[in-house]
Backbone as ProteinMPNN parsed JSONL, in Angstrom:
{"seq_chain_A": "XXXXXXXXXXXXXXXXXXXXXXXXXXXXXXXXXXXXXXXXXXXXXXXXXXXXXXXXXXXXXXXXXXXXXXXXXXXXXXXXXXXXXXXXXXXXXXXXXXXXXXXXXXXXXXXXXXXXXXXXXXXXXXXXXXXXXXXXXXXXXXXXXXXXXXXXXXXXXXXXXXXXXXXXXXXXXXXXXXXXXXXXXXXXXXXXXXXX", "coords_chain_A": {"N_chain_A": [[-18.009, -56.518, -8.577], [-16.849, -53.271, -7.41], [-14.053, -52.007, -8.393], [-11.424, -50.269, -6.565], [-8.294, -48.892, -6.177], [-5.472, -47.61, -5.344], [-6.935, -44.988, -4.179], [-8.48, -45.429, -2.938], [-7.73, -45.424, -0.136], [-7.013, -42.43, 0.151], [-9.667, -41.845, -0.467], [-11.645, -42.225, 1.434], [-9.965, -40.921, 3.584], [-11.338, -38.323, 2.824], [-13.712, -38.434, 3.407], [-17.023, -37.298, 3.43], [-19.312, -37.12, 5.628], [-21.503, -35.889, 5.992], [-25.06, -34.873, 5.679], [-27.036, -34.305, 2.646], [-30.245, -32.101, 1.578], [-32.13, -33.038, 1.148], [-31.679, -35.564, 2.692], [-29.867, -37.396, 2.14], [-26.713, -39.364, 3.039], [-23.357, -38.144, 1.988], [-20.315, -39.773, 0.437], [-17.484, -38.872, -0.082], [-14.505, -36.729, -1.585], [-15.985, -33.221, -2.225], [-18.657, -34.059, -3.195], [-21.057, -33.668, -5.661], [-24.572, -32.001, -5.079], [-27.779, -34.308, -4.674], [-29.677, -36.309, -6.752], [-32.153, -36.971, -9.239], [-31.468, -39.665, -9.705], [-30.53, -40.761, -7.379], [-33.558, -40.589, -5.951], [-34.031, -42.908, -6.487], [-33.671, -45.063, -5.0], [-35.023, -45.791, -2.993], [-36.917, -47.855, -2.485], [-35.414, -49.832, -1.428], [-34.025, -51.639, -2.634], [-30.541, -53.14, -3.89], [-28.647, -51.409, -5.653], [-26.25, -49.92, -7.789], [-26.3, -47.145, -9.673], [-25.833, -44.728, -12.295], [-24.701, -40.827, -12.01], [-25.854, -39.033, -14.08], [-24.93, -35.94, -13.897], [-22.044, -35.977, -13.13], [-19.534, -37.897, -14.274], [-18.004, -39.009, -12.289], [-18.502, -40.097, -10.025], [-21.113, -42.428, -8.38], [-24.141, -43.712, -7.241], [-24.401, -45.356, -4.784], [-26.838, -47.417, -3.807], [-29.148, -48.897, -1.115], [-30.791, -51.17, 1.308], [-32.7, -48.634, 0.895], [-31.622, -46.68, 1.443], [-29.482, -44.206, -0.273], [-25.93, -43.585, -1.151], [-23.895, -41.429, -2.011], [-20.384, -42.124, -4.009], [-17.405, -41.968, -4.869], [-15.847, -42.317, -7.66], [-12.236, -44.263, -8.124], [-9.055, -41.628, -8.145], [-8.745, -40.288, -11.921], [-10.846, -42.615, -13.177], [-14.248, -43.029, -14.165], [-17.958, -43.742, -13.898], [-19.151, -47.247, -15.118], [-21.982, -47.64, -15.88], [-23.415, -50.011, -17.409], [-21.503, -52.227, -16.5], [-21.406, -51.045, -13.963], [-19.349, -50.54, -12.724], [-16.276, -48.723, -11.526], [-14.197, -47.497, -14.174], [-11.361, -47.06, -16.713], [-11.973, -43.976, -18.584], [-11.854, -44.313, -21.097], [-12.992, -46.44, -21.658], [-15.444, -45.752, -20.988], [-16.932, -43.581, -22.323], [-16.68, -40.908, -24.355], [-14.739, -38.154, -23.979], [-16.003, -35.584, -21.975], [-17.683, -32.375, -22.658], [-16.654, -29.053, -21.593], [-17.041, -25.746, -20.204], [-16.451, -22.949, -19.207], [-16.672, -19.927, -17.775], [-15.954, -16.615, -16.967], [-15.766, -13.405, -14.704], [-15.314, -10.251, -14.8], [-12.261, -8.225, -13.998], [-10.099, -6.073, -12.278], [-7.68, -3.908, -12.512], [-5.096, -2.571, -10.04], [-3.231, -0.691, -10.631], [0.195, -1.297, -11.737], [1.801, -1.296, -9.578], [0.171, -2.785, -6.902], [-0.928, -4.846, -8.394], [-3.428, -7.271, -10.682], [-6.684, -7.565, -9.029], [-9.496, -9.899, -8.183], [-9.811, -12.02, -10.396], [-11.5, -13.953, -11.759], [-13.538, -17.511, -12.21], [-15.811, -19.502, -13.471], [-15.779, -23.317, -13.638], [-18.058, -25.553, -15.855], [-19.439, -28.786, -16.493], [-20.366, -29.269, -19.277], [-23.646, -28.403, -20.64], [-25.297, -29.198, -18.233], [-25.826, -28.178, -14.921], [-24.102, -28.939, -12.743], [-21.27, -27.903, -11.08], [-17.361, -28.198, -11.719], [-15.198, -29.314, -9.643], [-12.266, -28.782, -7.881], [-10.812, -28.511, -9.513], [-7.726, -27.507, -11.587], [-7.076, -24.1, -12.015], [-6.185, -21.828, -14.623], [-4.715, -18.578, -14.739], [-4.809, -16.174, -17.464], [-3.177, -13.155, -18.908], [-4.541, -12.162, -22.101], [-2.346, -12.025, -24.061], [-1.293, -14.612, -23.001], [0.546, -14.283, -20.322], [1.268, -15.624, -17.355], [-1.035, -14.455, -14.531], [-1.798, -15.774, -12.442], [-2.965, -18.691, -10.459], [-5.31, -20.957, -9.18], [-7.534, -23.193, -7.849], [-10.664, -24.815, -8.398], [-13.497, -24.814, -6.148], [-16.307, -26.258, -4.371], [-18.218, -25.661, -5.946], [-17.607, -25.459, -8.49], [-15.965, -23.011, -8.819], [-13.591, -20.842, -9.042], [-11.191, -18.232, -8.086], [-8.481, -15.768, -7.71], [-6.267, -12.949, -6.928], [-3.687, -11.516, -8.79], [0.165, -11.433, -8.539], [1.808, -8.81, -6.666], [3.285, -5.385, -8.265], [3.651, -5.788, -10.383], [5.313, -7.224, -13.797], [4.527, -6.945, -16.659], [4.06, -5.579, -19.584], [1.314, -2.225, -19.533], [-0.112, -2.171, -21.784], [-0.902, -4.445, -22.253], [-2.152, -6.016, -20.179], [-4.867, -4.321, -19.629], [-6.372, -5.531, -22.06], [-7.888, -7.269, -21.206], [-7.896, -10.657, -19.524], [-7.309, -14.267, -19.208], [-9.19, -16.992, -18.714], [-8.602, -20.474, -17.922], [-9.241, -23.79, -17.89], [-7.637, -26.979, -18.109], [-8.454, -29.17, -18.498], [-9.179, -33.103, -18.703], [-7.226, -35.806, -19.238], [-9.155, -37.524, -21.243], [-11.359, -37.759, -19.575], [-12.403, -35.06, -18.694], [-12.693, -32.551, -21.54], [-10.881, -29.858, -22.181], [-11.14, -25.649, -21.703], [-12.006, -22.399, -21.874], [-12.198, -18.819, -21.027], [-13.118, -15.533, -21.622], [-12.075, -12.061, -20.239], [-12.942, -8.753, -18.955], [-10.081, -6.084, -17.998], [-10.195, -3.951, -15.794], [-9.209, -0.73, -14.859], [-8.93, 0.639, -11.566]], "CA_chain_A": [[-17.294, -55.896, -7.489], [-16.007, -51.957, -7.888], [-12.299, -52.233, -8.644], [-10.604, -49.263, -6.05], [-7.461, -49.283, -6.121], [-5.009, -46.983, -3.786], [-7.488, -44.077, -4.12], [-9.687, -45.674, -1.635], [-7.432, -44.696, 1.011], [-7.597, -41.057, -0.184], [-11.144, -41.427, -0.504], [-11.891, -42.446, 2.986], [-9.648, -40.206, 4.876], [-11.676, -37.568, 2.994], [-15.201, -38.449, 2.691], [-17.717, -36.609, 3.741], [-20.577, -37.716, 6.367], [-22.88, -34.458, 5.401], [-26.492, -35.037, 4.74], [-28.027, -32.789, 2.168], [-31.272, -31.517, 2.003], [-33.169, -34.418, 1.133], [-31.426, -36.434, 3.457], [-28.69, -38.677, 1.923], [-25.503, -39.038, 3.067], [-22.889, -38.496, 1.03], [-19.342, -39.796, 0.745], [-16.375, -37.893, -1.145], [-14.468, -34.889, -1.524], [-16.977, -32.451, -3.293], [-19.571, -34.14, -3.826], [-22.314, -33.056, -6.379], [-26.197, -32.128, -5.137], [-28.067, -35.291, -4.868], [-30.302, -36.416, -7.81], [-33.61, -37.894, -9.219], [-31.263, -41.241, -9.528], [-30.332, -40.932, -5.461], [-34.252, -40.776, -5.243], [-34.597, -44.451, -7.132], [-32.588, -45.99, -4.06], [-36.398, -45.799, -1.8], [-37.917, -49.684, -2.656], [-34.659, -50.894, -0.501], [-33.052, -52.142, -4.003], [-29.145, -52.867, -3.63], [-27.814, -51.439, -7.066], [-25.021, -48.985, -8.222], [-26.952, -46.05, -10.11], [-24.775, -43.387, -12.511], [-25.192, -39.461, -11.598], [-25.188, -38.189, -15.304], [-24.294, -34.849, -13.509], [-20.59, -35.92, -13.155], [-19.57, -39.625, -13.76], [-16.315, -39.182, -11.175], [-19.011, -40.497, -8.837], [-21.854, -43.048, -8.873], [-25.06, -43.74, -6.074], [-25.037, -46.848, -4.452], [-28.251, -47.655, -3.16], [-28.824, -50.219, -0.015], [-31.763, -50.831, 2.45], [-33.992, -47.556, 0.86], [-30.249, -45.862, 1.948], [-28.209, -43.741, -0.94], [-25.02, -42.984, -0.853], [-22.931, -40.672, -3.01], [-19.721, -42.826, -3.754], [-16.25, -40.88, -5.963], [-14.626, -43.267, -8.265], [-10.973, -43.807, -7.507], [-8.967, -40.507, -9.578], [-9.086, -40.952, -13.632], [-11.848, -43.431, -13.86], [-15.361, -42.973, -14.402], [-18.611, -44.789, -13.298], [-19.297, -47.797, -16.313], [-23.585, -48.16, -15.896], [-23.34, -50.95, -17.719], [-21.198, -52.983, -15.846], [-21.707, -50.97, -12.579], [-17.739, -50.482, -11.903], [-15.414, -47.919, -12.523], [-13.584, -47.816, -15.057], [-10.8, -45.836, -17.506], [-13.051, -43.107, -19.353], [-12.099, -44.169, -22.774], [-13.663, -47.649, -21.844], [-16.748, -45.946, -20.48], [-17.783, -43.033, -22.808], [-15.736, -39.965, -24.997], [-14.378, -37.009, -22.568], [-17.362, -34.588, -21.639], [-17.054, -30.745, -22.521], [-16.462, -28.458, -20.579], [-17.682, -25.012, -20.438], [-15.622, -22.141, -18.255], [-17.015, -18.507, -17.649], [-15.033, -15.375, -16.756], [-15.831, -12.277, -14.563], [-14.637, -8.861, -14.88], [-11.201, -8.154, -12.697], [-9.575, -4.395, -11.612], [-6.223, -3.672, -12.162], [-4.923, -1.56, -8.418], [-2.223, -0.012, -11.175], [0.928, -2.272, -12.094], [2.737, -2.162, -8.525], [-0.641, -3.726, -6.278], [-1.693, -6.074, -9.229], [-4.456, -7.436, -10.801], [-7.683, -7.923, -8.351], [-10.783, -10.422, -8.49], [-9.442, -12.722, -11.216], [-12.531, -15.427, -10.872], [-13.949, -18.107, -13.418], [-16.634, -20.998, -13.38], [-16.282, -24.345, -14.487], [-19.042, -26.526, -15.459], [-19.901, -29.622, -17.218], [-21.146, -28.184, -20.751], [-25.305, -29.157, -20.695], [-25.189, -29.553, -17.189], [-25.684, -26.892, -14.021], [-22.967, -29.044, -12.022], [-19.79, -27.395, -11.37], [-16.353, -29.265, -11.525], [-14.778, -29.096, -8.267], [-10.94, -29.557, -7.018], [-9.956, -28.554, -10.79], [-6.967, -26.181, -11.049], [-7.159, -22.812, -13.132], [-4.769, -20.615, -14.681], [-5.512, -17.431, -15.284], [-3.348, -15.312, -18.182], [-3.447, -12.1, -20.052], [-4.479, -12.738, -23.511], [-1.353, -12.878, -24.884], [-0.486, -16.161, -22.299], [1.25, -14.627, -19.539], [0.264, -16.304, -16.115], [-1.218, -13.928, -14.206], [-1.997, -16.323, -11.568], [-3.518, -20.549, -10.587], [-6.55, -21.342, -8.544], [-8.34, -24.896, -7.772], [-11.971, -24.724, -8.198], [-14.497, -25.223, -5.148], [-17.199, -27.733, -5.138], [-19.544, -24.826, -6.672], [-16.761, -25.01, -9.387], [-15.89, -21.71, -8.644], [-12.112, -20.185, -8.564], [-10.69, -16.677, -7.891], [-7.092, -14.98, -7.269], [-5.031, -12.326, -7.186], [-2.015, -11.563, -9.377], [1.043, -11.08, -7.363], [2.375, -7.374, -6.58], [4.666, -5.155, -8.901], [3.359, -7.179, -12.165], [6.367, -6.327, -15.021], [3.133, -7.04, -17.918], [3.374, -4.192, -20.243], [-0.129, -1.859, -19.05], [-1.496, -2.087, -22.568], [-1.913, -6.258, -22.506], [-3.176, -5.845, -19.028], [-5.773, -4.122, -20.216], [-6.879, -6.101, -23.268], [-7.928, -8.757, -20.537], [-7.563, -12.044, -18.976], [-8.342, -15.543, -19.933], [-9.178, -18.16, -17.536], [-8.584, -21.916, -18.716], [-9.479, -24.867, -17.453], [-6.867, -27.898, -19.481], [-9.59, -30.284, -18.761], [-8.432, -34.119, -17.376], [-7.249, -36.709, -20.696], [-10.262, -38.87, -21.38], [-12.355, -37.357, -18.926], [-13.351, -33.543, -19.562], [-12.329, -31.463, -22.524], [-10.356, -28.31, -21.429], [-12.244, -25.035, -22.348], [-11.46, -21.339, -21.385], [-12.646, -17.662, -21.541], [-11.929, -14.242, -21.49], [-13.25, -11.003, -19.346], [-12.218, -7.346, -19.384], [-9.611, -6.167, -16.735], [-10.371, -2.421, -16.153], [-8.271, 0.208, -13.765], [-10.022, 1.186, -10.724]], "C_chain_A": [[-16.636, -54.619, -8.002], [-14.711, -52.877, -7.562], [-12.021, -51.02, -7.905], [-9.19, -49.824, -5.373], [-6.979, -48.257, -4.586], [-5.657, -45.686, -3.591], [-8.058, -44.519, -3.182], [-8.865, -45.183, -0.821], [-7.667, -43.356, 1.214], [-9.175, -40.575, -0.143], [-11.843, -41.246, 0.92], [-11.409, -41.858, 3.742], [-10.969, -38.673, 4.49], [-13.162, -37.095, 2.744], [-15.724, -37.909, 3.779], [-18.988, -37.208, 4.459], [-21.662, -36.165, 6.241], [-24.424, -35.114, 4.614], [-26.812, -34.027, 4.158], [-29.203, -33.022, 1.822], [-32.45, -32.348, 1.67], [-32.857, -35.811, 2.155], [-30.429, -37.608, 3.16], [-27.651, -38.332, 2.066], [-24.529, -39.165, 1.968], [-21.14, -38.705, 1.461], [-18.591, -39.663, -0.695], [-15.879, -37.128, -1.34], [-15.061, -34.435, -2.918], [-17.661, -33.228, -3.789], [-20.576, -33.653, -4.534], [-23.397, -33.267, -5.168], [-26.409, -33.921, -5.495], [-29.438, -35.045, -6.233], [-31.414, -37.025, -8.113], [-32.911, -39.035, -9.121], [-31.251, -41.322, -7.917], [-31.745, -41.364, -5.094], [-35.175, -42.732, -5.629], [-33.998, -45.498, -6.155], [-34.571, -46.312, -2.796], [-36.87, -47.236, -1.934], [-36.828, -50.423, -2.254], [-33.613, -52.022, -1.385], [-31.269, -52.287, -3.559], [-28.534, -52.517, -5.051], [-26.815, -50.503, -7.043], [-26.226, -48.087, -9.572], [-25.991, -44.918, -10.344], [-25.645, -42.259, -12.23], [-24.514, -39.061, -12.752], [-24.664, -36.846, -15.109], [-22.647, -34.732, -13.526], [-20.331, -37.425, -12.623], [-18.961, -40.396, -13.019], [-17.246, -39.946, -10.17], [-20.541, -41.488, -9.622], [-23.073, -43.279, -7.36], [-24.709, -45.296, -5.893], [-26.045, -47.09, -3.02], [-28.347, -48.893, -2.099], [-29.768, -50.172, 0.986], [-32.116, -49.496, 2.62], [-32.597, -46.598, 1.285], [-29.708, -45.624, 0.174], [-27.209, -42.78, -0.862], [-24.489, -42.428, -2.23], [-21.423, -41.319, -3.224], [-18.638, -42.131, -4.847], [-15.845, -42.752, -6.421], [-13.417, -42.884, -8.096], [-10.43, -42.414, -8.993], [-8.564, -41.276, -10.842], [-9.562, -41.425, -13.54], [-13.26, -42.548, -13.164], [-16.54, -44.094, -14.281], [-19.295, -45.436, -15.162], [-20.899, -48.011, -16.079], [-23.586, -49.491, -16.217], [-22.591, -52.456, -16.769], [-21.087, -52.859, -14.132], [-20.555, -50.685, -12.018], [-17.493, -49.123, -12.512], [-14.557, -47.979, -12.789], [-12.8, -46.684, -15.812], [-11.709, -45.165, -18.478], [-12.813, -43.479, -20.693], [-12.607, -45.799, -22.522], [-15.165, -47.322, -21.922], [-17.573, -45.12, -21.826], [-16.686, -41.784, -23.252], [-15.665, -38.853, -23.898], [-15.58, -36.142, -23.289], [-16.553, -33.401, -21.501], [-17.948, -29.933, -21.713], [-16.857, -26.774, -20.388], [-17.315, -23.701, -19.297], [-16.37, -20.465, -18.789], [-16.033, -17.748, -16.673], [-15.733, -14.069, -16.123], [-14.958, -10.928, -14.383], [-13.338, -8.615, -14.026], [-10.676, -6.762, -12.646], [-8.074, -4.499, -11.533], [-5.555, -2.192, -11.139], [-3.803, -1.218, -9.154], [-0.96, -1.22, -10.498], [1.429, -2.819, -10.087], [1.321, -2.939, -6.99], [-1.128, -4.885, -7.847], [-2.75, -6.254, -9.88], [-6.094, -8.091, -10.005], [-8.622, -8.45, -8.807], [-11.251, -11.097, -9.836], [-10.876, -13.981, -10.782], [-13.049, -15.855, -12.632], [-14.523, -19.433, -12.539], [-16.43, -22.106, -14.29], [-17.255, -25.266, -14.412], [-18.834, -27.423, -16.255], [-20.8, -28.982, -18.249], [-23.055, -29.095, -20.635], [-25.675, -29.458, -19.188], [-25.138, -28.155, -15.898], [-24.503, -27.189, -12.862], [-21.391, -28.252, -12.576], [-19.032, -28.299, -11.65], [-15.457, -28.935, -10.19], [-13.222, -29.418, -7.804], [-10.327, -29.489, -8.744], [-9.225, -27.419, -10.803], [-6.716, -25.368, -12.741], [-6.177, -22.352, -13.76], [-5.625, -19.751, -15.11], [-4.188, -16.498, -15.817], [-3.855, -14.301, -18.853], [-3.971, -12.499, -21.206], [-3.386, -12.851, -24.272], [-0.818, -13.648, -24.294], [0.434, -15.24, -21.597], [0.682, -14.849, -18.08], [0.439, -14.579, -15.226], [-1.475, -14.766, -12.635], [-2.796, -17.733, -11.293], [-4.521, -20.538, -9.638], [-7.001, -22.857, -8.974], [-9.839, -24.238, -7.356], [-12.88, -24.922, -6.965], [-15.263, -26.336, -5.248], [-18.028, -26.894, -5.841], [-18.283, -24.956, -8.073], [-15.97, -23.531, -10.086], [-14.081, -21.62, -8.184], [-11.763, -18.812, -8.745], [-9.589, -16.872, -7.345], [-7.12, -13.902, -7.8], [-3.806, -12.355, -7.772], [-0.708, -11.601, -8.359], [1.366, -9.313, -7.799], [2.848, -7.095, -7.679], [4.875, -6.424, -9.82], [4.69, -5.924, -12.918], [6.31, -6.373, -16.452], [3.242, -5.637, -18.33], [1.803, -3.438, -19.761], [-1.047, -1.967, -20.069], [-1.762, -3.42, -23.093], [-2.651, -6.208, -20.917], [-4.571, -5.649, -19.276], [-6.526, -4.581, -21.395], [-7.154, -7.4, -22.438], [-6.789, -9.206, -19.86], [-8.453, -13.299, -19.588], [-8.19, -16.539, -18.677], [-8.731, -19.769, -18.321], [-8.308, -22.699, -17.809], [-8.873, -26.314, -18.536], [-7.707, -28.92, -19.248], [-8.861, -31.71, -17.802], [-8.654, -35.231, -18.737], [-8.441, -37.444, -20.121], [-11.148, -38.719, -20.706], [-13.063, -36.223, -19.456], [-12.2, -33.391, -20.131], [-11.591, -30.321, -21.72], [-11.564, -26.952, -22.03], [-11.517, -23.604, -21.868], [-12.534, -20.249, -21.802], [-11.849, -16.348, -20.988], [-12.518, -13.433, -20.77], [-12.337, -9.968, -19.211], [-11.426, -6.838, -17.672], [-10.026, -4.71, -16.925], [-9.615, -1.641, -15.061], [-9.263, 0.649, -12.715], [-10.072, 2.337, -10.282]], "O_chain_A": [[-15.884, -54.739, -8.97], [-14.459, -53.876, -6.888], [-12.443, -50.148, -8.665], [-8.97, -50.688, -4.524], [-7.514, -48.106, -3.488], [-5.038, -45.005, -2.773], [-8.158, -43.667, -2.299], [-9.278, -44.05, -0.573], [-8.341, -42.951, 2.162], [-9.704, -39.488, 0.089], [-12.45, -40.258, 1.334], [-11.969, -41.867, 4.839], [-11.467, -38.041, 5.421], [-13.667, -36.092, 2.24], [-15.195, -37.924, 4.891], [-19.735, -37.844, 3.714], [-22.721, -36.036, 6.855], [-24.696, -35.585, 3.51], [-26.938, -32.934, 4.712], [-29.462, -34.218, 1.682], [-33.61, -32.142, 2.029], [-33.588, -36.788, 2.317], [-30.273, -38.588, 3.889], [-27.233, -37.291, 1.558], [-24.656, -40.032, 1.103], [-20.624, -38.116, 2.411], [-18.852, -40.064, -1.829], [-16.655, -36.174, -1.406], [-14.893, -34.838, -4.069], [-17.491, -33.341, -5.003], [-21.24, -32.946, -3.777], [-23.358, -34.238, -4.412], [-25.686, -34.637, -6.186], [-29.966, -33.979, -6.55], [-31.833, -37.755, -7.215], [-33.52, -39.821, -8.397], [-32.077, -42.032, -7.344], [-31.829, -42.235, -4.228], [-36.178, -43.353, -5.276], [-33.856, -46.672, -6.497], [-34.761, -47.204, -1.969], [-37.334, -47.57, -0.844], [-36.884, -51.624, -2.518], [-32.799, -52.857, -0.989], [-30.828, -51.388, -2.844], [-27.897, -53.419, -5.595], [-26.481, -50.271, -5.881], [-26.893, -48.827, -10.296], [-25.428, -44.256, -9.473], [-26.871, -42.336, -12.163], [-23.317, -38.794, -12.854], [-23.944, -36.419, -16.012], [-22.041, -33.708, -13.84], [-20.567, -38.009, -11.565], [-18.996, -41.615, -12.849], [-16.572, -40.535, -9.325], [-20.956, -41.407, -10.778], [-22.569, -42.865, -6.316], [-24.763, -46.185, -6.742], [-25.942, -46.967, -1.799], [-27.598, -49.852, -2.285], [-29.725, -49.157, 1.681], [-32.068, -48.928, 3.711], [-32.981, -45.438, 1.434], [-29.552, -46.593, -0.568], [-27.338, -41.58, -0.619], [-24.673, -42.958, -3.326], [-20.865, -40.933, -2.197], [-19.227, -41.696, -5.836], [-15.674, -43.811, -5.818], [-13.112, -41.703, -7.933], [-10.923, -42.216, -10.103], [-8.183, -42.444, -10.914], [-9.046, -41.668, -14.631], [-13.351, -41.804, -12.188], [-16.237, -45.264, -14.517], [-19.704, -44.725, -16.08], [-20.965, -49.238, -16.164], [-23.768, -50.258, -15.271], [-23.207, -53.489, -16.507], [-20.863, -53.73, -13.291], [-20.56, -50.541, -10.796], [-18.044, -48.538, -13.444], [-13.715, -48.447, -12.022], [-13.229, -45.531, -15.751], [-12.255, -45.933, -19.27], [-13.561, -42.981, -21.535], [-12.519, -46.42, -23.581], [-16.009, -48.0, -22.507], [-18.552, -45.637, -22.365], [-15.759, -41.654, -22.453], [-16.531, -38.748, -23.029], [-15.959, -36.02, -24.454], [-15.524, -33.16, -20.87], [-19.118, -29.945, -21.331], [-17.55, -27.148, -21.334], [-18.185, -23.598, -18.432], [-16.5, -20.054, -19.942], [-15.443, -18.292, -15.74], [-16.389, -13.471, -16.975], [-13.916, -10.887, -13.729], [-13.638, -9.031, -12.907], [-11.327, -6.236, -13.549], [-7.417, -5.065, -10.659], [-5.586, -1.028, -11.536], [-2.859, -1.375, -8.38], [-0.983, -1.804, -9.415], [1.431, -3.913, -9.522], [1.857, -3.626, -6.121], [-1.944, -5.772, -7.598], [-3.415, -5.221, -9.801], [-6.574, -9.104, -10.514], [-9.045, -7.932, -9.841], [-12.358, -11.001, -10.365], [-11.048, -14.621, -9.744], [-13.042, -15.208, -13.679], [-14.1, -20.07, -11.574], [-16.76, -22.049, -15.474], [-17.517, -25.841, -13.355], [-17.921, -27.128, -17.027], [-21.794, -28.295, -18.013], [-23.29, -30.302, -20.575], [-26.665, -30.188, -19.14], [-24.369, -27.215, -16.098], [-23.988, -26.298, -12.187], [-20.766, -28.094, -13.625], [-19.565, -29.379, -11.902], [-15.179, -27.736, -10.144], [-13.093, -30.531, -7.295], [-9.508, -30.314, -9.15], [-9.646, -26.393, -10.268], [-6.406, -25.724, -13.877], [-5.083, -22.581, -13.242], [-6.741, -19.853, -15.621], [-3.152, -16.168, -15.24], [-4.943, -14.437, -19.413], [-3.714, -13.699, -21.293], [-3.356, -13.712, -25.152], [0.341, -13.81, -24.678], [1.478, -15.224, -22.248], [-0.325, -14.243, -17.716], [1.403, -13.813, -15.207], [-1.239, -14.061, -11.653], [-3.494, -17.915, -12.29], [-4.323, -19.453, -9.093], [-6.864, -23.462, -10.038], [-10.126, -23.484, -6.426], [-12.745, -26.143, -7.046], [-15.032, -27.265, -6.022], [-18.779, -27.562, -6.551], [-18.438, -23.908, -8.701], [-15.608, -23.175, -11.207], [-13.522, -22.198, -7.252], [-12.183, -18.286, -9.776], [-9.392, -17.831, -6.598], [-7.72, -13.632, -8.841], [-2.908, -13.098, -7.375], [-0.99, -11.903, -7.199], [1.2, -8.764, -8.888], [3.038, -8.046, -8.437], [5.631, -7.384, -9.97], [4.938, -4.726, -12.788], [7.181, -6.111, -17.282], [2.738, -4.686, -17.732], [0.964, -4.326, -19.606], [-2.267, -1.938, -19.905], [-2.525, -3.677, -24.025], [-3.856, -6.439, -20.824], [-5.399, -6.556, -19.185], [-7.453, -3.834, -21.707], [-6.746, -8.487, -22.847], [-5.645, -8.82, -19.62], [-9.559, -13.398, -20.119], [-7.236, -16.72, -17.921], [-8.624, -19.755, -19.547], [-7.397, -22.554, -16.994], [-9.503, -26.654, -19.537], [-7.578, -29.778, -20.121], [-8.268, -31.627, -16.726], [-9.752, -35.512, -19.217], [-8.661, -37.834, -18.975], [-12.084, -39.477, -20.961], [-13.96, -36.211, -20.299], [-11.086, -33.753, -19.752], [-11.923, -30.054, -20.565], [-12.6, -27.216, -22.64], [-10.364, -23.74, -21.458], [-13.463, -20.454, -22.582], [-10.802, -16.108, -20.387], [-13.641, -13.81, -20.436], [-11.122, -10.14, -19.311], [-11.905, -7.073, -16.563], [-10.196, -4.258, -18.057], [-9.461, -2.413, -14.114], [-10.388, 1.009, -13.061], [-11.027, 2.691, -9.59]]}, "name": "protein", "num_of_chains": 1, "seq": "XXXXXXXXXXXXXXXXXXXXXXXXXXXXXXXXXXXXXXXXXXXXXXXXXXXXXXXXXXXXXXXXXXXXXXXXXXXXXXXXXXXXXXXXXXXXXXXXXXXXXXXXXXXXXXXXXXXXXXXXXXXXXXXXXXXXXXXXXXXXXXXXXXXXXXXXXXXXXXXXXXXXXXXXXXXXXXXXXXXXXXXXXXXXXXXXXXXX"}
């Protein structure tokens, strides 16, 4: 029997009835793309099936039907026993792998513009989704926070009338992603801010 605790409520107000493009529904906020396991659910099998893409979630298969299913938050889907479970029972935290594009500084008193960074699962083309950013100069001062998409995609704006010396401005930004204990690794990068 899955173990969900008081996440199920959370889960259910915000799951998702969306078929994608092969046709399975899926339930969860942000769900991943469905997968070759989703397509092992067809011979009407009733099992639980992990999505090595991201283990926050697991397929469960049912009358030739698969669904996309989130483990409650912090745990991870166990294959083995089919539940989920705390990540240091199931398997060592998975790294993480954050990219950085270019951003425009509109001179100190509009800010820094088009602050954006990807996170993914390192070996993996899935994003991470609903994970929250910071984004800082290189010498660490916050420039501004963002929560990822389901493409694992985040962007901001600095705020106005930044009071950042102009010559760390210019030596960058770093994005960073602190990761989630026992789950993912944190990871970060950097990308050039330039004056427009």
């Amino acid at each position: 029997m899955l173990r969900i605790g008081k996440g199920w409520a959370r889960l259910a107000a915000s799951a998702v009835g969306a078929v994608l493009a092969v046709g399975l529904p899926v339930v969860g906020l942000g769900a991943a793309p469905a997968s070759a396991a989703e397509g092992s659910c067809a011979g009407g099998v009733t099992v639980r099936l992990p999505r090595p893409q991201d283990q926050r979630f697991y397929v469960q298969c049912g009358g030739g039907t698969a669904t996309v299913v989130a483990c409650p938050t912090g745990q991870v889907f166990a294959p083995g026993t089919q539940l989920c479970e705390a990540p240091e029972l199931v398997r060592p935290a998975v790294a993480t792998v954050t990219t950085a594009g270019p951003a425009k500084l509109n001179g100190l008193l509009f800010g820094v513009r088009n602050l954006s960074t990807t996170v993914r699962i390192a070996d993996a083309p899935a994003g991470l989704d609903g994970v929250p950013v910071t984004f800082t100069t290189v010498g660490g001062r916050t420039l501004c926070t963002a929560v990822t998409d389901q493409f694992g995609a985040a962007r901001c704006d600095s705020p106005a009338r930044l009071t950042i010396p102009l010559d760390e401005i210019l030596r960058g930004y770093r994005a960073t992603y602190a990761g989630i204990g026992g789950i993912y690794l944190s990871s970060s990068a950097t990308a050039p801010i330039a004056l427009l």
